[in-house]
C-alpha positions in Angstrom: -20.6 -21.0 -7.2 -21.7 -17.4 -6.2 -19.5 -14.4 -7.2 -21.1 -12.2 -4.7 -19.9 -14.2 -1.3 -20.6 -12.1 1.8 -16.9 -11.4 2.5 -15.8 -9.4 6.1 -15.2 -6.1 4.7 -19.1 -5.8 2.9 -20.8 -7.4 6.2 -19.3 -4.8 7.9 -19.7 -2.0 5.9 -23.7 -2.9 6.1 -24.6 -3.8 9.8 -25.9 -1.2 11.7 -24.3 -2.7 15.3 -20.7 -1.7 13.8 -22.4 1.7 12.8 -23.2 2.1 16.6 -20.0 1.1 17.7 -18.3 3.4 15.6 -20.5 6.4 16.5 -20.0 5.8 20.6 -16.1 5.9 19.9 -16.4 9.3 18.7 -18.4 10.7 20.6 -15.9 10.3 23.7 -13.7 13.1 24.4 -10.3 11.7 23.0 -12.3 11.2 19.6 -13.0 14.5 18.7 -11.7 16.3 15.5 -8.6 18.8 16.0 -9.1 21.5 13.4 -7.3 24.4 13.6 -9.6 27.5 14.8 -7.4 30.2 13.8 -9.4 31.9 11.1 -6.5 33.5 8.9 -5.2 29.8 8.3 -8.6 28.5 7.8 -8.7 31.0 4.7 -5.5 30.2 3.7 -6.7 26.3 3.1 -9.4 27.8 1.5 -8.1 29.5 -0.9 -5.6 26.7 -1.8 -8.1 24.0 -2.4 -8.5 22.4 -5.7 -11.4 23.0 -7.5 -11.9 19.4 -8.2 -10.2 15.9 -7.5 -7.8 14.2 -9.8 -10.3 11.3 -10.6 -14.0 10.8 -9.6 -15.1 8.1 -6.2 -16.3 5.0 -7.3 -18.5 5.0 -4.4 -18.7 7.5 -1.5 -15.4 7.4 0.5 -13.9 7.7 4.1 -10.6 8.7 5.1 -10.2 8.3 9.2 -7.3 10.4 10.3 -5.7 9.7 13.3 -3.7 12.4 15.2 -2.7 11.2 18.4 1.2 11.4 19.6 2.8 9.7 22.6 5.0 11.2 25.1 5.6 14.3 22.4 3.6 17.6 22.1 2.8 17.1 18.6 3.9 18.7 15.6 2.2 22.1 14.8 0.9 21.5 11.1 -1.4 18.3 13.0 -4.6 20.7 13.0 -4.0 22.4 9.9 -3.5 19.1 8.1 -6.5 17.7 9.8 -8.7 20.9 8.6 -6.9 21.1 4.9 -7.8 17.3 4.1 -11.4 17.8 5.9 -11.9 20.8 3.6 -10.4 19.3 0.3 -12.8 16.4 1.0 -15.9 18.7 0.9 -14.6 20.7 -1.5 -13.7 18.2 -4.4 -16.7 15.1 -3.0 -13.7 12.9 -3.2 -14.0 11.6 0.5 -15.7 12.0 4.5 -13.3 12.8 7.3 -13.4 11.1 10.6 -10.9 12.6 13.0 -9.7 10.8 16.2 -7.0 10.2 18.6 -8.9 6.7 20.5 -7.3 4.0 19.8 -10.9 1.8 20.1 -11.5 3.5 16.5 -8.8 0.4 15.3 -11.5 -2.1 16.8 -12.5 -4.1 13.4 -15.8 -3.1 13.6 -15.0 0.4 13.9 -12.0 0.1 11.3 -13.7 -1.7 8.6 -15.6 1.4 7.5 -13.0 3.1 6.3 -11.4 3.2 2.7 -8.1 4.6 4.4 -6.7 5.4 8.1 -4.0 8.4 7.3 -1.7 8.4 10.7 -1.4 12.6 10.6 2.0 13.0 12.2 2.0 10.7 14.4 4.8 10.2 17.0 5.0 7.6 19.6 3.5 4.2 21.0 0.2 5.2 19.8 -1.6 1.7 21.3 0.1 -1.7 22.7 -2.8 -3.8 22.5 -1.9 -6.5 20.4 -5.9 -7.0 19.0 -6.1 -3.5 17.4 -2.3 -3.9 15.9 -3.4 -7.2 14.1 -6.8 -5.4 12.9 -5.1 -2.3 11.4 -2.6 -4.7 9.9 -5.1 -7.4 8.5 -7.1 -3.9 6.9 -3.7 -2.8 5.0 -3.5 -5.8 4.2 -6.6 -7.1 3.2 -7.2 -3.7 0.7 -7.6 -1.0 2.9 -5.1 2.1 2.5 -2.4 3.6 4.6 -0.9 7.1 4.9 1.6 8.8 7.2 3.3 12.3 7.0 6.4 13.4 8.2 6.7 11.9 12.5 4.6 8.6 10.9 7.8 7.4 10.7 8.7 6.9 13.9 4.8 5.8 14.9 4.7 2.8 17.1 8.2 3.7 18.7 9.0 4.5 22.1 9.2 8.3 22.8 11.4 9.5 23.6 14.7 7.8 21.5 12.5 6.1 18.7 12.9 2.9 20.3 11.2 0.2 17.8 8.2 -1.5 19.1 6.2 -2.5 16.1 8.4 -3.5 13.0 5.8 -4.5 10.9 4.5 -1.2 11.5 7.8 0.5 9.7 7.7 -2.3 7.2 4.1 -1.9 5.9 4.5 2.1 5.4 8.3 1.7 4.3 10.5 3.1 6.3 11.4 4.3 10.1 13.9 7.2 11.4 13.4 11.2 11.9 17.1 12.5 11.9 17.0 15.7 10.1 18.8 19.2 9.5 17.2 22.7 10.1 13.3 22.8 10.0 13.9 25.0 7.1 16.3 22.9 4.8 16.4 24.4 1.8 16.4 21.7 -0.7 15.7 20.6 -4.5 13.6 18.2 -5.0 13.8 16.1 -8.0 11.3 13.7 -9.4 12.0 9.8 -9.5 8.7 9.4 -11.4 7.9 12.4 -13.1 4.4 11.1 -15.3 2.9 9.1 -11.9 -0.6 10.2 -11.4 0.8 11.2 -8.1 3.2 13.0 -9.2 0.9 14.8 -11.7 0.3 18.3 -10.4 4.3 18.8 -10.7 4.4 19.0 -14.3 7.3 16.8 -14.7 9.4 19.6 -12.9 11.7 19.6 -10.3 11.3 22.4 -7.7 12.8 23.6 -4.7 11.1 23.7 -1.0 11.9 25.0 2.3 10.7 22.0 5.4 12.0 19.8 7.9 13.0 17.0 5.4 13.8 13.5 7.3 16.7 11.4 6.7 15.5 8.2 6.7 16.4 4.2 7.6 16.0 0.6 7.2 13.7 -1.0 6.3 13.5 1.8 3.3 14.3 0.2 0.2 14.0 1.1 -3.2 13.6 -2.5 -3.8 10.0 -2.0 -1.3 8.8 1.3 -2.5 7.9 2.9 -5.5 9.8 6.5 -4.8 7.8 9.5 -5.9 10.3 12.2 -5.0 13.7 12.8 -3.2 16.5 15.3 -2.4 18.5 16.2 -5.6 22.2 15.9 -4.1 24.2 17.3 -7.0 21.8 20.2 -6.7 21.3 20.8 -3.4 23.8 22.2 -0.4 24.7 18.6 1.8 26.4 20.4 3.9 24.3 22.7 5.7 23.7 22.7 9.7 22.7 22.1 12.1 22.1 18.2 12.2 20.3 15.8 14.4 21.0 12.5 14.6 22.9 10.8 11.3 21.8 12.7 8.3 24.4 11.0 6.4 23.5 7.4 4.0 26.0 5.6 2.8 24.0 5.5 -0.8 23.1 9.0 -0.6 19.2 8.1 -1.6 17.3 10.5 0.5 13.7 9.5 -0.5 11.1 12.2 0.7 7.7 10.6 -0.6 6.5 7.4 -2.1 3.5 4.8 -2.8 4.0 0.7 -2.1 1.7 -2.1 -1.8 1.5 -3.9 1.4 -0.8 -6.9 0.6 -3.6 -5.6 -1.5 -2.9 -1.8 0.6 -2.2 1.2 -0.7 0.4 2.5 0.6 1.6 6.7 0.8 4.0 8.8 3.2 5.7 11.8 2.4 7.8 13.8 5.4 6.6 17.2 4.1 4.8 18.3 6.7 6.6 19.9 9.5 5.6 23.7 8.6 1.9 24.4 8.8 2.0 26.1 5.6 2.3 23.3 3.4 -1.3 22.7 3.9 -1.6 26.0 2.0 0.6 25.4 -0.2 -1.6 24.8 -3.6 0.8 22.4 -5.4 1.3 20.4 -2.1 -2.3 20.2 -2.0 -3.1 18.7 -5.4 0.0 16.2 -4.6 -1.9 15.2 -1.2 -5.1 15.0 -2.7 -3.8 12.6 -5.4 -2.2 10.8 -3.1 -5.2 10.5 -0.7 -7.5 9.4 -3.9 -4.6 6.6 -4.7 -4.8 5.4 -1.4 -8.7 5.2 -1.1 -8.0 3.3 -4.2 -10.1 5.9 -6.7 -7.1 6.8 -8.2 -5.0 3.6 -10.6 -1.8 4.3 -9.8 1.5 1.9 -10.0 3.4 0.8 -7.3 6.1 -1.2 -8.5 9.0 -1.1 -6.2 11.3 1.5 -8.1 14.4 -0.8 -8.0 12.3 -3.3 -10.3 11.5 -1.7 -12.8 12.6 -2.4 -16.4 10.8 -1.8 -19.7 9.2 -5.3 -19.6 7.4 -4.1 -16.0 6.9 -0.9 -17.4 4.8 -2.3 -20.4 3.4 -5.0 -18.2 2.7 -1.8 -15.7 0.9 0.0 -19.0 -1.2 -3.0 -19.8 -2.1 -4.2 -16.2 -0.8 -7.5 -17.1 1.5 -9.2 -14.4 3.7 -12.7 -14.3 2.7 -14.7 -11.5 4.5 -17.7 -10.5 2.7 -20.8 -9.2 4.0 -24.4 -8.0 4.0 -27.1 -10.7 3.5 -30.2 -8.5 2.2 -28.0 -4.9 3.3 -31.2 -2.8 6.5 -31.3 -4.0 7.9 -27.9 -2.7 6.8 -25.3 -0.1 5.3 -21.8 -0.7 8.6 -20.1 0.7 10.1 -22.5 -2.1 8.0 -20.4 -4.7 8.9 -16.9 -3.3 12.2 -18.0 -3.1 12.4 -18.7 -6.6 10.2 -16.3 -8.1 12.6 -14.3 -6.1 15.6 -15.4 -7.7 14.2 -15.0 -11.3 13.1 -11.5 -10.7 9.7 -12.1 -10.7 7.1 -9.9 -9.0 4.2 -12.2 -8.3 3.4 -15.7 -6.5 0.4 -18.2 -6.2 0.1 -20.4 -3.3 -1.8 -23.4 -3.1 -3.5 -25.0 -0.2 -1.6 -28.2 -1.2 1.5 -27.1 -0.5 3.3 -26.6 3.3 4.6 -23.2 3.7 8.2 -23.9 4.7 10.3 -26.4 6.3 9.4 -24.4 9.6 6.2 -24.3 9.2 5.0 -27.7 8.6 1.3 -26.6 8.0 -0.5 -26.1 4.6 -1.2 -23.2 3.7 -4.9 -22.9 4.3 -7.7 -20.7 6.5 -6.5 -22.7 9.9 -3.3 -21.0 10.3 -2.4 -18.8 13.3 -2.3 -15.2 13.1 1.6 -15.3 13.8 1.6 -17.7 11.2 0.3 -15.1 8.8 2.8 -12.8 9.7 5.6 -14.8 8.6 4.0 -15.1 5.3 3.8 -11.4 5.2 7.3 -10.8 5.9 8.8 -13.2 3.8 6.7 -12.0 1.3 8.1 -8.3 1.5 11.3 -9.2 2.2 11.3 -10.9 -1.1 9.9 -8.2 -2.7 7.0 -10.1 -3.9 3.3 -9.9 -4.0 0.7 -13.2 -3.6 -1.9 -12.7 -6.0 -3.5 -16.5 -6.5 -4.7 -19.2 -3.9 -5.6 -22.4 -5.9 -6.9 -25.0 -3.8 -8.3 -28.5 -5.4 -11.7 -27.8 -4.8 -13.9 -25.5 -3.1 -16.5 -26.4 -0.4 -20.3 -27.0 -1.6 -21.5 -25.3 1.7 -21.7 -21.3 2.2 -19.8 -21.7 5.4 -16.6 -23.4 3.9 -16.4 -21.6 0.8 -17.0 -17.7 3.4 -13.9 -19.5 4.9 -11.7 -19.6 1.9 -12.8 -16.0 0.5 -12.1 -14.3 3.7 -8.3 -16.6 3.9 -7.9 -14.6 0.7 -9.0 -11.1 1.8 -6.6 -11.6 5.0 -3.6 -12.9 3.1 -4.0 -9.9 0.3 -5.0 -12.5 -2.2 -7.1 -11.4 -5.9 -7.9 -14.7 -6.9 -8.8 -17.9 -5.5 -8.8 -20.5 -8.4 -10.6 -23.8 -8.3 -11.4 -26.3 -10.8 -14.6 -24.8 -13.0 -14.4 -21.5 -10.4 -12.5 -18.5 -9.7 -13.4 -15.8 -6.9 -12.5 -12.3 -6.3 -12.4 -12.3 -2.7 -12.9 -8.3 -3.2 -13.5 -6.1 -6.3 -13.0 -7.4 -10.0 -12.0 -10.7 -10.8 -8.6 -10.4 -13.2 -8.6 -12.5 -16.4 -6.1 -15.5 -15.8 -4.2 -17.2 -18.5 -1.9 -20.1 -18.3 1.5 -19.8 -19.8 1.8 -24.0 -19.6 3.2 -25.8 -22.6 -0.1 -26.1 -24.2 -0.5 -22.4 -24.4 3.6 -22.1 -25.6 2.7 -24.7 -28.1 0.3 -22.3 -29.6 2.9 -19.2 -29.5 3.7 -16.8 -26.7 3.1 -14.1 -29.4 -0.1 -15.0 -30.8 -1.7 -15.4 -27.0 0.0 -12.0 -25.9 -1.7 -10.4 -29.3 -5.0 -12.0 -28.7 -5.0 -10.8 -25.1 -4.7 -7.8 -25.8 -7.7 -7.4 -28.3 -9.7 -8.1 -25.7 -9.1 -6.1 -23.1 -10.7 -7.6 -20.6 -8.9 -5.5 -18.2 -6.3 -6.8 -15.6 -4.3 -10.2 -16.5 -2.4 -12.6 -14.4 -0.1 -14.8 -16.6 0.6 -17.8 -14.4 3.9 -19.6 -15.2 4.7 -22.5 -13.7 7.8 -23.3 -11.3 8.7 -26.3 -12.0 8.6 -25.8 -16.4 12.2 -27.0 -17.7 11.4 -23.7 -19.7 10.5 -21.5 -17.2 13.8 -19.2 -18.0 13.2 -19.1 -21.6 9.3 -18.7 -21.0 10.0 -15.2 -18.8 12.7 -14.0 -21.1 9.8 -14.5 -24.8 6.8 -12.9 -22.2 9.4 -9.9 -21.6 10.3 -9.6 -25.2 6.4 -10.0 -26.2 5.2 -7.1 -24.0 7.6 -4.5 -25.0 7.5 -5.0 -28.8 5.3 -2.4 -30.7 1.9 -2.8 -31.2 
């Protein structure tokens, strides 16, 4: 069985009809880049830059940002944002910008060059069509990144009002709502996560800032996100005016930035970005340009939901190892079964199996024939479980090219890193993890002993697969835990 199968994402990147396509939709008037001509700031940005990015490319990179709002004038930083990230791209070599405002440029042909789309501020019903919401969804998804600043959070609503139009679209980046106090709230800001490398420019140290600093909803969860940064309340004035719209949460969380995983996506937004002169703000810079090379995925970065982490995840976080829950007898139970119960244990991870039905409302295995609303349902249950698929075993795979394409790209859709098969396993994109059964021949031999060998041979990332229906599965999870945070 090949390694190297020919999935979506590489024919794209190489035929020279999608190039064509691409070019044509920029070349229209709505596509063009808006840089900001005023001179003065244009020095500004210069003279903020970093020198160099945080980590190097592993291959040349492009970010497309997209700046268009609906039935709102637009914030005034939009231009300055789109020349500071064009500029830091030059500058460091870390990345291309592609600036545009037509929605064609979500097409899949078009889309599918790109490492990352970053929505710039984006307020509004950017597009309706159904076609390009499923391709920009299916490229998060599938490994592609996705940033937003500051009105990102209220993209894909109705404007005026923030009426909701696209859920999923507030789900995947991680939260929705733009109530807010003065566009110059003094706040300070303290660090959830001081030592992430998004985090790094910072120092470890809390600081204070001056922006319009949004308040916001459902579904933002610390059980979703992995929060970088948000408003220190003991340490910063709650009560100052004026307000618009409720400014008040009951749990007083009041998350500014953060990174999550939405499939195999990278996931960044941060709502500092009202004021034009945060793109020439040198710290603000570095943390952008992190977050940018997280999200093209140059930069390793973790993205465990903050409300699940504990020293075991930590350490598992540390070692790239990850617990990953699989069906013991697939016919038996359905794969919302399995997330269900991996749920319940406080497990991050899941395998699927192409034996198994999905749920008792969906009757249908869970294989490369299911309907694109189908998929959807996965993807929610998945995030509302706050749990990641990372294996598809299925009992054998095709002997012709054509069945086995139709597997890999199943996998690169549903977010999957490994499809596992007897005598073959397939990255559908990138490196292939090491996989190690936990089953009661590998118990028999000591948790310990495995964990110790493992970890002499760092072979890079590991997915420990555990088994749901083990009589020992509790006791199993609670030894792994122990194992990965002893000293070494």
């Amino acid at each position: 069985m090949p390694d190297e199968l020919l999935t979506r994402r590489r024919f794209l990147r190489q035929t020279t009809a999608a190039g064509v396509l691409i070019a044509s939709a920029f070349e229209r008037g709505t596509a063009q880049p808006q840089v900001t001509e005023n001179m003065d700031e244009r020095q500004r940005i210069e003279r903020a830059i970093p020198a160099e990015a945080p980590a190097r490319p592993l291959r040349p990179r492009k970010l497309l940002i997209f700046d268009l709002n609906v039935g709102y004038g637009g914030h005034g930083s939009i231009r300055t944002a789109n020349q500071a990230f064009t500029q830091m791209g030059q500058r460091t070599g870390a990345f291309e910008t592609v600036v545009s405002r037509d929605p064609a440029v979500f097409e899949p042909a078009s889309l599918w060059r790109f490492d990352t789309v970053f929505f710039n501020n984006t307020v509004g019903n950017l597009f309706e069509d159904l076609a390009l919401r499923e391709s920009l969804v299916e490229f998060v998804y599938a490994g592609g990144g996705l940033m937003g600043v500051h009105g990102t959070s209220v993209a894909f609503t109705k404007w005026p009002g923030a009426i909701e139009d696209w859920p999923e679209f507030g789900i995947m980046l991680g939260a929705r709502g733009a109530n807010h106090k003065a566009n110059d709230e003094h706040v300070v800001i303290k660090l959830d996560d001081p030592t992430h490398p998004v985090n790094q420019v910072f120092g470890g140290q809390d600081f204070d800032y001056r922006d319009e600093f949004f308040r916001v909803h459902e579904p933002y969860s610390r059980d979703r996100v992995r929060v970088l940064m948000s408003i220190d309340t003991a340490r910063t004035d709650m009560q100052q005016e004026p307000s618009y719209g409720a400014v008040v949460r009951a749990d007083n969380d009041y998350a500014l930035a953060w990174v999550r995983q939405y499939g195999r996506g990278r996931v960044f937004y941060c709502t500092i970005a009202h004021h034009p002169s945060v793109f020439w703000d040198p710290k603000m810079l570095q943390f952008y340009l992190a977050a940018t090379q997280f999200a093209l995925g140059d930069l390793p970065a973790p993205t465990t939901p903050s409300a699940k982490l504990t020293p075991a995840i930590r350490a598992q976080e540390e070692l790239g190892w990850r617990l990953n829950l699989v069906a013991a007898e697939p016919g038996d139970s359905t794969f919302f079964d399995t997330i269900d119960r991996a749920s319940e244990l406080g497990m991050l991870y899941v395998g699927g199996s192409n034996r198994q039905k999905i749920s008792r409302d969906i009757p249908k295995k869970f294989h490369d024939r299911l309907a694109a609303e189908e998929m959807q349902q996965i993807r929610l249950k998945l995030d509302a479980a706050s749990v990641r698929l990372l294996t598809y075993h299925v009992d054998a795979m095709p002997s012709d090219s054509a069945g086995q394409l139709k597997i890999v790209e199943f996998a690169q859709k549903m977010g999957i890193e490994a499809v596992v098969a007897p005598g073959t396993r397939i990255a559908p994109e990138g490196k292939l993890p090491q996989i190690v059964s936990l089953d009661k021949a590998a118990r028999a031999q000591g948790i310990d002993s495995l964990l110790d060998e493992t970890r002499r041979q760092e072979q890079g990332p590991v997915i420990f697969c555990v088994e749901s229906g083990d009589d020992e599965l509790k006791r199993t999870i609670e030894t792994f835990n122990k194992a990965v945070t002893k000293p070494t």
